[in-house]
Structure formats: structure tokens, C-alpha cells
LUMRODO-304264 format. One record per residue: residue number from 1; x, y, z of N, C-alpha, C in turn. Coordinates in steps of 0.02 Angstrom, whole numbers, plus 50000, padded with zeros to 5 digits. Example, Ala and Ser with C-alpha at 12.3 -4.5 7.8 and 13.67 -1.06 7.14 Angstrom:
BEGIN
TORMI,nr,nu,nv,nw,cau,cav,caw,cu,cv,cw
TORMI,1,50660,49716,50390,50615,49775,50390,50660,49835,50390
TORMI,2,50642,49888,50354,50684,49947,50357,50645,50002,50394
! end
This chain:
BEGIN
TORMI,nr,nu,nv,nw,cau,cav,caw,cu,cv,cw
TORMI,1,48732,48403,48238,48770,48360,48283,48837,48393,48303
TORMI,2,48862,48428,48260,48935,48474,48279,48911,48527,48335
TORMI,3,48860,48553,48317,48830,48590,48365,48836,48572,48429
TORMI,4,48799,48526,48457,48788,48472,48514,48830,48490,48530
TORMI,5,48906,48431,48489,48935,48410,48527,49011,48470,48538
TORMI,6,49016,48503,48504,49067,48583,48526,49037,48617,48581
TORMI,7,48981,48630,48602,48954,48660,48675,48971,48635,48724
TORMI,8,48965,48547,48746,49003,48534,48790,49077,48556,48805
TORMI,9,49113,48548,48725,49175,48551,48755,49219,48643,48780
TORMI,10,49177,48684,48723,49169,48738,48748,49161,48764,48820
TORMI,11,49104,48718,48840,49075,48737,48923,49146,48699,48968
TORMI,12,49162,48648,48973,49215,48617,48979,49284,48655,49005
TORMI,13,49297,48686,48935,49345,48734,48913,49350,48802,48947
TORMI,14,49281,48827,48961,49285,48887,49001,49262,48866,49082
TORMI,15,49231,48816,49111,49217,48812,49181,49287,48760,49211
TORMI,16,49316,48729,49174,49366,48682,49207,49431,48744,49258
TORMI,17,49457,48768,49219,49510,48840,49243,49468,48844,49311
TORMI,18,49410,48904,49293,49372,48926,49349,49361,48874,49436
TORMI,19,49345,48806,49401,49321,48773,49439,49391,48760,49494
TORMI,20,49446,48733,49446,49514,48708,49497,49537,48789,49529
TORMI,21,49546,48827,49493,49527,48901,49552,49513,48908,49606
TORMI,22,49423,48899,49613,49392,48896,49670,49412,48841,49708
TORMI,23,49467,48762,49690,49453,48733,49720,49528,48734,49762
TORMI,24,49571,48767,49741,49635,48784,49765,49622,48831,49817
TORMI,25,49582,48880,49804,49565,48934,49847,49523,48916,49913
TORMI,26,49472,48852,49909,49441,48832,49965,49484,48795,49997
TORMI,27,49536,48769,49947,49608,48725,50002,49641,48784,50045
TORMI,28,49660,48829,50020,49697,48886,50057,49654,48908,50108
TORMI,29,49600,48923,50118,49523,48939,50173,49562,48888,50216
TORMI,30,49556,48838,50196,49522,48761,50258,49590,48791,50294
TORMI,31,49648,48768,50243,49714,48781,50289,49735,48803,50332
TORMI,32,49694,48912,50322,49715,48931,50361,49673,48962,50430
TORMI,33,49604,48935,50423,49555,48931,50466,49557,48863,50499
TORMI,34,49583,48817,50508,49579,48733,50540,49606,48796,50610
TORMI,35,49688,48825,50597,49720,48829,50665,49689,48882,50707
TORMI,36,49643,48934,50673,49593,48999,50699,49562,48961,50740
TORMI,37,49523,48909,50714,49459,48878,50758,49492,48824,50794
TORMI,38,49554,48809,50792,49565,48763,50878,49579,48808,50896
TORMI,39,49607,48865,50891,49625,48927,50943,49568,48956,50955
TORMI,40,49518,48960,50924,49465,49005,50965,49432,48934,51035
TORMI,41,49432,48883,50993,49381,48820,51024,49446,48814,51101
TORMI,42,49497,48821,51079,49541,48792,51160,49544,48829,51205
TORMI,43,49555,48923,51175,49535,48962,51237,49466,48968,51292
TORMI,44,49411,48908,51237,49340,48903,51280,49327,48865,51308
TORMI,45,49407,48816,51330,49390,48740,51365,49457,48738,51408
TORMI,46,49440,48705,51469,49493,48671,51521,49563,48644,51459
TORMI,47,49601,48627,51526,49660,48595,51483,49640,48542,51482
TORMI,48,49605,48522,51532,49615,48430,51485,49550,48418,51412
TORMI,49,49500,48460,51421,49466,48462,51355,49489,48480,51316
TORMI,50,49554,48521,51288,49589,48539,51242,49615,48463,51203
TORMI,51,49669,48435,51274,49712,48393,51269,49664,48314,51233
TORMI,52,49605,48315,51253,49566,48252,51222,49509,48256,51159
TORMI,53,49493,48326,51150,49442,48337,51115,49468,48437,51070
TORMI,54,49530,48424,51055,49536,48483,51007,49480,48523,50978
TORMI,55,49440,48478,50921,49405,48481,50866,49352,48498,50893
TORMI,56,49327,48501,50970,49239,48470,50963,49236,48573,50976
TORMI,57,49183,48575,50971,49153,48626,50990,49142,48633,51099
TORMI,58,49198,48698,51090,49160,48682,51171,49083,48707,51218
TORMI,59,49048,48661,51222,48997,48658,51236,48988,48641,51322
TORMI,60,48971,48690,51361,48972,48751,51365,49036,48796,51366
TORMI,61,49042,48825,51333,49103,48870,51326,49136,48894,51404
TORMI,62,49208,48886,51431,49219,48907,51461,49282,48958,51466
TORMI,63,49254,49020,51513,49254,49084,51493,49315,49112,51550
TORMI,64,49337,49038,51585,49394,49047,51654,49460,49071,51633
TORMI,65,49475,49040,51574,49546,49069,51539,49543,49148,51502
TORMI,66,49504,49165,51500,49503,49235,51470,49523,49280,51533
TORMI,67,49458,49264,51585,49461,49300,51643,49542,49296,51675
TORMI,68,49572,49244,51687,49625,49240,51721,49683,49294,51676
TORMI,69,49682,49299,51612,49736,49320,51572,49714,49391,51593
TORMI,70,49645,49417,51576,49645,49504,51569,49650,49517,51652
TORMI,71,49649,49479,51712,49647,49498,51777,49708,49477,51798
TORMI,72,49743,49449,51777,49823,49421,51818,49871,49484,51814
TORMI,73,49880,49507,51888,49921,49547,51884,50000,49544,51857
TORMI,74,50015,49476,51888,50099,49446,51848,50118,49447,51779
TORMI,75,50073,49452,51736,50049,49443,51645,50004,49505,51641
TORMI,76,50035,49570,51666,49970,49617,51636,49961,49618,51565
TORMI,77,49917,49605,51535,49898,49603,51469,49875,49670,51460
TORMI,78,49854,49716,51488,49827,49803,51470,49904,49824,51469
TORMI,79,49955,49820,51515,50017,49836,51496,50047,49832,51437
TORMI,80,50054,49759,51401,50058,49751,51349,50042,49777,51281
TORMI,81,49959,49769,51298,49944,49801,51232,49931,49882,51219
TORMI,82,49942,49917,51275,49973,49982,51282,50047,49994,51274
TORMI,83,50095,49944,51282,50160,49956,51232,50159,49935,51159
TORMI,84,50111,49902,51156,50118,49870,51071,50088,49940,51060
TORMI,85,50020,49978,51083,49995,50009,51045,50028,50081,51036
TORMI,86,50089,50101,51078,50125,50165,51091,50173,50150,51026
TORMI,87,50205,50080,51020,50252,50052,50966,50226,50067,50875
TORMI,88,50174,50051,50877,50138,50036,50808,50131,50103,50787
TORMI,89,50091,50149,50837,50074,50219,50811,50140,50258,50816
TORMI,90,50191,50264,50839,50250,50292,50821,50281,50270,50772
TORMI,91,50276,50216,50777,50304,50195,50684,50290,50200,50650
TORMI,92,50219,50168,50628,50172,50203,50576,50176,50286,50565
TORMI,93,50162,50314,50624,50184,50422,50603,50261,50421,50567
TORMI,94,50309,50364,50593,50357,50407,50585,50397,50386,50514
TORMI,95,50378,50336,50485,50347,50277,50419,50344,50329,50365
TORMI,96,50272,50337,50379,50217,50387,50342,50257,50458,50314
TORMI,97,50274,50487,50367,50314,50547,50355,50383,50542,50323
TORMI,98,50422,50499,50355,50494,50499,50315,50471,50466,50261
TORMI,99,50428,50408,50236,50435,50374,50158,50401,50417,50109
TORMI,100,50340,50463,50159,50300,50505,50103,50365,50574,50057
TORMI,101,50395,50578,50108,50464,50639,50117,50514,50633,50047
TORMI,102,50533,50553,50083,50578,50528,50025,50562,50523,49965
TORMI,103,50478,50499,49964,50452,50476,49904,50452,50546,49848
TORMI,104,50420,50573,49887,50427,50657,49845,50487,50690,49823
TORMI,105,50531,50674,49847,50587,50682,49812,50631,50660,49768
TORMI,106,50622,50572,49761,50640,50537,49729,50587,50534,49629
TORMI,107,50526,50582,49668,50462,50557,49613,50481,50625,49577
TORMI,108,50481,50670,49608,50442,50747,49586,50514,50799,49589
TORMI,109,50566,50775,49611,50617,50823,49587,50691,50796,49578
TORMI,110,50722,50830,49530,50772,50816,49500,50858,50851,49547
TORMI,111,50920,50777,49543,50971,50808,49602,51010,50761,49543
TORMI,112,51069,50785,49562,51138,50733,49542,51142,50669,49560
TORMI,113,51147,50606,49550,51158,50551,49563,51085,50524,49596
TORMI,114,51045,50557,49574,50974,50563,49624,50957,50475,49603
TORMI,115,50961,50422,49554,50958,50349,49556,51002,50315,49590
TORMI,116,51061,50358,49598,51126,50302,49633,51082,50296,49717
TORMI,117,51046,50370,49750,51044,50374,49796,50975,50318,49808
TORMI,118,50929,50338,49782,50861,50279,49752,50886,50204,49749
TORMI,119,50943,50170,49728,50962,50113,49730,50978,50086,49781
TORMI,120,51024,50131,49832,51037,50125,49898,50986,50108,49940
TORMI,121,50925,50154,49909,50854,50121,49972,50854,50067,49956
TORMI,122,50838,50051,49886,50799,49988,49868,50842,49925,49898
TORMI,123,50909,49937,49891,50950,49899,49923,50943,49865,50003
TORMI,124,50895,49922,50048,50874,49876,50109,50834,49841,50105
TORMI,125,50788,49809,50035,50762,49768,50037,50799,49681,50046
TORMI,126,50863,49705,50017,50899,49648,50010,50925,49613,50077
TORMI,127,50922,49659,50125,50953,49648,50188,50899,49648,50258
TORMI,128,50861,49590,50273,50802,49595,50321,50846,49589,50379
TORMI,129,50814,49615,50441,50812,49632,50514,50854,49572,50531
TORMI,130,50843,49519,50518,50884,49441,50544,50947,49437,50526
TORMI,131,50972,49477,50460,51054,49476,50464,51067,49537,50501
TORMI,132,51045,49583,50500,51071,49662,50532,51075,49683,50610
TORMI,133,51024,49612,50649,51010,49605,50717,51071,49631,50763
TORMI,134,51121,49615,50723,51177,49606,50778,51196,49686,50788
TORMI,135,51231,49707,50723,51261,49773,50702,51209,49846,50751
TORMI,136,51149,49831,50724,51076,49861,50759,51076,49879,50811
TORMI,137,51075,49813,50867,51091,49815,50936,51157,49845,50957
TORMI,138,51220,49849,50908,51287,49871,50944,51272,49943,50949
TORMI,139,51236,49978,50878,51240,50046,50876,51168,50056,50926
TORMI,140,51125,50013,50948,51081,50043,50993,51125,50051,51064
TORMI,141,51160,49999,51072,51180,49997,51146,51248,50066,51136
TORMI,142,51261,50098,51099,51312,50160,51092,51259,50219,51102
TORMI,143,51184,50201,51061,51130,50267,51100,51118,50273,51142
TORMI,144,51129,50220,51189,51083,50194,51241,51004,50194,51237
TORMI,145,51012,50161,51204,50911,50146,51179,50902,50082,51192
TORMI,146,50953,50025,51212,50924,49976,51248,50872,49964,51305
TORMI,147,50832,49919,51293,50775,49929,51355,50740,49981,51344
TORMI,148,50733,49996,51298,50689,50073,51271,50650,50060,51226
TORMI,149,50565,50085,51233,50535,50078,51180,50573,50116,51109
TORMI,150,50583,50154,51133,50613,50213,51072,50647,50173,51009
TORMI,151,50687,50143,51059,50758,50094,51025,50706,50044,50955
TORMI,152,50645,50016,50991,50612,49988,50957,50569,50032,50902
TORMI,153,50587,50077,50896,50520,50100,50855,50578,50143,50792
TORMI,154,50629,50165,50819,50673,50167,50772,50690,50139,50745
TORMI,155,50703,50055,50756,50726,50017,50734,50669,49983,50685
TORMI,156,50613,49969,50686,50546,49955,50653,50554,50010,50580
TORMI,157,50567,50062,50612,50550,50129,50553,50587,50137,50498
TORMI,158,50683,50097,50541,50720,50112,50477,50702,50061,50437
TORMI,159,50692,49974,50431,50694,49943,50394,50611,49926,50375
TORMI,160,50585,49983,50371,50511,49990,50314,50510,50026,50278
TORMI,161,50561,50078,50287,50569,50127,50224,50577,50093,50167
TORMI,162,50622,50058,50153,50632,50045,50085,50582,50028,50039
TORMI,163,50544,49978,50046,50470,49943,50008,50439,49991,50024
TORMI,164,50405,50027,50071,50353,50091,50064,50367,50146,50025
TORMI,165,50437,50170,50027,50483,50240,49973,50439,50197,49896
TORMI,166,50460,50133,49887,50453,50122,49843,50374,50122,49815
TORMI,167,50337,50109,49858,50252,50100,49849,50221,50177,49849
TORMI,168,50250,50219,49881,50255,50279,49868,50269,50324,49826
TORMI,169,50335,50302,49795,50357,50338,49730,50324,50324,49678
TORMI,170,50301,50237,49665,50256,50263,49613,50197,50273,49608
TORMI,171,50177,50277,49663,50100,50333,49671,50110,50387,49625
TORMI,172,50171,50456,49666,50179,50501,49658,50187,50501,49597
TORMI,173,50253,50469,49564,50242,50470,49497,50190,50467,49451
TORMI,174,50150,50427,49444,50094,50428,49415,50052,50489,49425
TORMI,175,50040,50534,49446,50016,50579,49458,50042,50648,49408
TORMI,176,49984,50687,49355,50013,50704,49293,50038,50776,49307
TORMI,177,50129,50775,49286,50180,50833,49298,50138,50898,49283
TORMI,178,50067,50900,49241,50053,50972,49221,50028,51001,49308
TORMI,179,49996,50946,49344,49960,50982,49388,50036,51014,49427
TORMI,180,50079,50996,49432,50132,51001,49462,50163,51078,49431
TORMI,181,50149,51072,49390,50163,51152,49337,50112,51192,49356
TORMI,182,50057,51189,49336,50004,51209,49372,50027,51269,49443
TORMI,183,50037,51218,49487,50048,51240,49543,50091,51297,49548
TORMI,184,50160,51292,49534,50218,51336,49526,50198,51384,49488
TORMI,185,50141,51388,49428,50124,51435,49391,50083,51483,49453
TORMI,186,50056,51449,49496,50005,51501,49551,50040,51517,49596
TORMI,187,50110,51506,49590,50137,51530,49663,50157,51478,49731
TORMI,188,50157,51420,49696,50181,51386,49743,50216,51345,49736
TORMI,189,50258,51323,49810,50323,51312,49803,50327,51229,49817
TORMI,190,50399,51196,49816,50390,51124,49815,50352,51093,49855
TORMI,191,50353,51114,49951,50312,51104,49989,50251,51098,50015
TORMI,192,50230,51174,49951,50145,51180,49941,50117,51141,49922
TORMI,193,50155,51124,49860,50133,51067,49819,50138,51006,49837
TORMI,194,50193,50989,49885,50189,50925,49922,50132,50911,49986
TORMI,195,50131,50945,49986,50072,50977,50076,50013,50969,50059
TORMI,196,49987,51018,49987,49913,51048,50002,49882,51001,49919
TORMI,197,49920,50963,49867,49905,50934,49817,49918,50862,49805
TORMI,198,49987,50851,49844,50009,50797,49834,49973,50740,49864
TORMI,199,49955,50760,49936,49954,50727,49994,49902,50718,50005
TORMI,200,49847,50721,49982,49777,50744,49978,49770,50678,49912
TORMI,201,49807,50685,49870,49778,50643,49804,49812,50579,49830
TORMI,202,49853,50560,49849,49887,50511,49890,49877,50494,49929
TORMI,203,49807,50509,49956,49760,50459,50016,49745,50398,50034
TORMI,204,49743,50358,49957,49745,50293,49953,49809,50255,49979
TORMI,205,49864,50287,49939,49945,50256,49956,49949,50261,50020
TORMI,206,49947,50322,50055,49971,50334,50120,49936,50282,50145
TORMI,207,49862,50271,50165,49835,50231,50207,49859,50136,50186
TORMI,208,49877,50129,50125,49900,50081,50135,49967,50072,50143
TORMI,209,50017,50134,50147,50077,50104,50183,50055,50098,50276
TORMI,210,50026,50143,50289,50001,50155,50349,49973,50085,50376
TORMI,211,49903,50061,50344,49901,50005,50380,49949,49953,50366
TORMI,212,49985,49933,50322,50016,49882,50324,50098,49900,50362
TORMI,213,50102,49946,50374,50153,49966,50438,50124,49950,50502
TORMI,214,50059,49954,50528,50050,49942,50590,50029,49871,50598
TORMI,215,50024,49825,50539,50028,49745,50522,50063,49736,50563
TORMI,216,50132,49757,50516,50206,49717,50525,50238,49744,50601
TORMI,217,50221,49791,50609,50258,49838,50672,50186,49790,50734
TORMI,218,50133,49784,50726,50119,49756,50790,50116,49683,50788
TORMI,219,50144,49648,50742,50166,49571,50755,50239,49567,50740
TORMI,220,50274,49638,50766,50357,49616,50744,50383,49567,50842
TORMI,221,50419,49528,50824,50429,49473,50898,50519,49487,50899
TORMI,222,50552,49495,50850,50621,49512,50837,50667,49546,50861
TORMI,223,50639,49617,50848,50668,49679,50883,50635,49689,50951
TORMI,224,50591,49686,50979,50584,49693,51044,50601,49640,51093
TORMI,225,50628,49574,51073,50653,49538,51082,50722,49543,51114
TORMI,226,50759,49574,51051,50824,49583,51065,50837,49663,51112
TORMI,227,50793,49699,51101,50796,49790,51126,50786,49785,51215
TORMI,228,50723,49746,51205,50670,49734,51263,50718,49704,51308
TORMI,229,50720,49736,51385,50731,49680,51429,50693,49685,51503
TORMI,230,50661,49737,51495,50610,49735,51568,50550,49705,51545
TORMI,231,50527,49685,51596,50437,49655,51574,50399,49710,51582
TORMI,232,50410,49751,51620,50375,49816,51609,50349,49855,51527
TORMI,233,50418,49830,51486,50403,49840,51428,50378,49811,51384
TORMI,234,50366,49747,51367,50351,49707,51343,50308,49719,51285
TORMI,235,50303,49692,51234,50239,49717,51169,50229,49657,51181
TORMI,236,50150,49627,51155,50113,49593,51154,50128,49515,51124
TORMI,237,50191,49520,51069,50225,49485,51025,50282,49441,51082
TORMI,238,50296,49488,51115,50363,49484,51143,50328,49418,51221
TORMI,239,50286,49448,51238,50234,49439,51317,50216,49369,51286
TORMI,240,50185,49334,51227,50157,49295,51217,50211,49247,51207
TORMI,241,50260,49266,51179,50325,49195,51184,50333,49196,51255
TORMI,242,50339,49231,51299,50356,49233,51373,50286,49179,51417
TORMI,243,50224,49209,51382,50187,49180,51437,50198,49101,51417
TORMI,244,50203,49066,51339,50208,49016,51328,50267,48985,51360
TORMI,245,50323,48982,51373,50372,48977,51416,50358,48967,51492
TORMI,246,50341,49002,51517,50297,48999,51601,50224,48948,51602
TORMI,247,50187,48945,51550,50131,48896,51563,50134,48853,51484
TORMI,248,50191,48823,51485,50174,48795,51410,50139,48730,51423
TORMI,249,50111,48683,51474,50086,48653,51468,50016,48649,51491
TORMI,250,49984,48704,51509,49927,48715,51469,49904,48759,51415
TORMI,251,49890,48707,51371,49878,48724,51299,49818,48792,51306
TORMI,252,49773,48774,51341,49687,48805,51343,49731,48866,51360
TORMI,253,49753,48897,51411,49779,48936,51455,49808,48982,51374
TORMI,254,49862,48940,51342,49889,48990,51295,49870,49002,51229
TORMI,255,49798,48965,51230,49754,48979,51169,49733,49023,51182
TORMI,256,49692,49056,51248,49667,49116,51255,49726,49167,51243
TORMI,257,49791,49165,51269,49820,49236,51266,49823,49242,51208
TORMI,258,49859,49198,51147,49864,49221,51089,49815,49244,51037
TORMI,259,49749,49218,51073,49665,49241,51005,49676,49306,51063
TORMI,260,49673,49338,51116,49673,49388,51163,49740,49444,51100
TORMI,261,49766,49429,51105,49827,49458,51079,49797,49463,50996
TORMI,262,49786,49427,50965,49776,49432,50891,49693,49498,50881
TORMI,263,49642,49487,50914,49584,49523,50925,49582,49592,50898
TORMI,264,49640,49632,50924,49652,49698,50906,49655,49694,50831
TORMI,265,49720,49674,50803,49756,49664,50730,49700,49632,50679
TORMI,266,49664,49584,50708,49621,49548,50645,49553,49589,50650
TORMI,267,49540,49613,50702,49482,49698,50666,49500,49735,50639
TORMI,268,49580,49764,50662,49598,49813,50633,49600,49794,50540
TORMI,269,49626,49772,50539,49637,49714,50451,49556,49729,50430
TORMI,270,49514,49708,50435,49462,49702,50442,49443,49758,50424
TORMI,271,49438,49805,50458,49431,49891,50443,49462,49923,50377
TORMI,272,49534,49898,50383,49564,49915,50330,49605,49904,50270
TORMI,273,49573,49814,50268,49563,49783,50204,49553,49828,50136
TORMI,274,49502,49848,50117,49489,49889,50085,49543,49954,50035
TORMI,275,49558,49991,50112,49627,50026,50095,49658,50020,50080
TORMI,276,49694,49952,50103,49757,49908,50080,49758,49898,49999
TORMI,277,49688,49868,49969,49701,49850,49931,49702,49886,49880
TORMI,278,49641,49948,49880,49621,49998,49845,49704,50070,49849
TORMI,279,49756,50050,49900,49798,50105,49903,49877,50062,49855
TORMI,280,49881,50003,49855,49909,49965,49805,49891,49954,49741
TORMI,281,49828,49950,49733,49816,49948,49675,49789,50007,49612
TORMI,282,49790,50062,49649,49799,50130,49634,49860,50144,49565
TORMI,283,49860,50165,49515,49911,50158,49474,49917,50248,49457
TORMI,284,49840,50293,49431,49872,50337,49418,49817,50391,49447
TORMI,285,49813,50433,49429,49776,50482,49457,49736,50521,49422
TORMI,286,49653,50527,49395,49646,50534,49355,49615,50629,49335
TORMI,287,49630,50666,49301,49653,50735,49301,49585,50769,49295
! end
């Protein structure tokens, strides 16, 4: 009878945890799929089927709001997502290179005050884009990089260094000092070893600072906001608060631009899910 009755509570004991788990986790799903699927369902219906029937499925799907967004010359949307996509890949290169740069130096070689200087990065974590907006723009408008993509992609690049140096360094670190001896024992020098050993075993890290730089850099709305002032320039972030402004009262109309606008980013994710997680969760390197 002890038998019996300890199995239930055993079974109990180990499926209860599990169960409220899964059931927190199907709350977080519903949450954040309810607003995906009125946005996919409103870009496939008139405005007034939006406005009376959100929820229903649109049956027959209509396909007039897509057409009008990718063909309206006033709202070029190929414009757009040819500045988002000139924005993302210059940042991301230029990301990649300066945090991989820093990282290697902060990981793999020894300077005077070399933590005071390391603290200083970590320190732009403390300070996001929304207090610095102002200061940013004074020293852009002294480059004259206002109204300039440039202005934007510099500005994206400096405040990702800090958290990537850091996701970077301890890649590098983890990676064991003999191979690093190794190297210098054959003749090669810091660069070799940063170039032709380092960078190669750090495939994982790189690609996940990489994609999660072209995350944040092609849904940043902030800086091109404030940089941006021709429509000629526009990133995709920037175009979609604008078109909502000019047609905010049809809903259908600005459900399509924004699932139109998201399309690129949630394949891309998609692709490189994987990386992301496998280049974070990377700890050491095995010899």
C-alpha cells in the first residue's frame, strides 16, 4: 500500500513543474502570435472587413493592399528596403570587424591599464541611444553626416560595440592559450594568429554577433529618425511610422506595409536561429 500510494505522489512531483512550464510557455505563443495573425489576416481584407471582423479569416483573401504598397510610386517600398538593406550590411561588416579587433585584444594580449580601458566599453552598456540622441546628432551635424546614410550606420556601429566586445571576448578567451603558443612557436605573429586560427574557431561567435546586429540595426526607428530627413532615404523602420501617419485610418492598408516590412527580418531569424543560439551558447573550444 506505501507502494501505491508514493508513485502517485512521485509522478505528481516530477510532471507538476514540467506541466506549469509548458503551460506558461503556450501563454507566451498565444500572446505573441494573436497580433502576427491580425496582421497577416488585415493585410488580406478591405478596411471595412478589418474594422468589423478582425479575427475572422479572410475568405477570399484580398491581395489589393499588397499590390498598391509594392507599386505606389509616392511610398517606394524597393527604395526602402534597399536603404535598410545598404544600413544593416555596413553595420553588421563594420560591428564584426571593430568588436572581433577589440575583442582580441582585450582576450589574448596583455597592455597597462588594459581593464580600466575594458570597463570603459562595458560602460556603454549603461548609456542606450535615447539618452545620447541629442549629444550624437550635435557631433553628427559638426561631420556633416546629417541626412546621410553614413551618419546612420556609424551611429548603429558605435553603440553595439560594447555587448558584442563583450560576447566576443569571452569566446576568445575560452579558447586554450597553448594553441596560442603553439602558433608563435611556428612563426607567427599576433595577426596570424588572429586571422588564420582565431577567426576560423570563432565562427560560431562571429555569426551570432553578426546576426543579431542585423536584428537590431534593421528594426532600429531612432537613429534614422533623428539623422534621416529626405524620403529618398528612408529605412523601412523609419517609412512605416511615415506611411502610418499619411493613411492611419486604414488599418488593412497598414497591416500590409508592416507584415511587407517584417518578411525580410522574420526569414532572415529563421535562417539564423540556429547560429544565434549555437554562437552564444558556445563556452569553450575543444583542443
Amino acid at each position: 500500500m506505501k507502494r501505491s500510494h508514493s508513485r502517485p505522489r512521485w509522478s505528481a512531483r516530477r510532471h507538476l513543474p514540467r506541466f506549469f512550464q509548458y503551460l506558461v510557455l503556450s501563454v507566451v505563443v498565444v500572446m505573441v502570435f494573436i497580433p502576427v495573425v491580425i496582421l497577416v489576416f488585415g493585410a488580406l481584407k478591405t478596411r471595412g472587413e478589418f474594422m468589423t471582423r478582425p479575427y475572422v479569416v479572410p475568405i477570399p483573401p484580398r491581395w489589393e493592399n499588397l499590390v498598391a504598397i509594392l507599386g505606389q510610386p509616392s511610398y517606394s517600398f524597393w527604395l526602402m528596403m534597399r536603404n535598410s538593406l545598404v544600413v544593416m550590411l555596413a553595420t553588421t561588416a563594420g560591428v564584426v570587424v571593430v568588436c572581433s579587433l577589440a575583442a582580441f585584444v582585450f582576450a589574448r594580449m596583455e597592455f597597462r591599464s588594459k581593464g580600466l580601458v575594458f570597463n570603459l566599453f562595458t560602460l556603454g552598456l549603461m548609456f542606450p541611444i535615447n539618452v545620447a540622441i541629442l549629444p550624437v546628432y550635435l557631433v553628427l551635424r559638426q561631420m556633416d553626416l546629417v541626412d546621410k546614410l553614413l551618419g546612420v550606420i556609424l551611429v548603429q556601429i558605435a553603440f553595439q560595440l560594447s555587448g558584442n566586445i563583450m560576447i566576443l571576448r569571452g569566446f576568445f578567451t575560452a579558447i586554450p592559450a597553448e594553441l596560442q603558443d603553439a602558433a608563435y612557436i611556428d612563426g607567427c605573429v599576433a595577426f596570424d594568429f588572429f586571422w588564420r586560427i582565431l577567426l576560423p574557431l570563432a565562427r560560431p561567435a562571429l555569426s551570432a554577433v553578426a546576426a543579431l546586429t542585423m536584428i537590431v540595426s534593421w528594426n532600429d526607428l531612432l537613429v534614422p529618425l533623428v539623422v534621416i530627413n529626405s524620403d529618398k532615404l528612408w529605412t523601412l523602420p523609419l517609412g512605416t511610422m511615415q506611411f502610418q501617419g499619411q493613411y492611419g485610418q486604414d488599418l488593412a492598408l497598414i497591416s500590409a506595409f508592416v507584415g511587407l516590412s517584417a518578411i525580410p527580418m522574420i526569414i532572415f531569424y529563421l535562417l539564423a536561429e540556429r547560429q544565434i543560439v549555437s554562437g552564444l551558447t558556445a563556452g569553450a573550444v575543444k583542443g
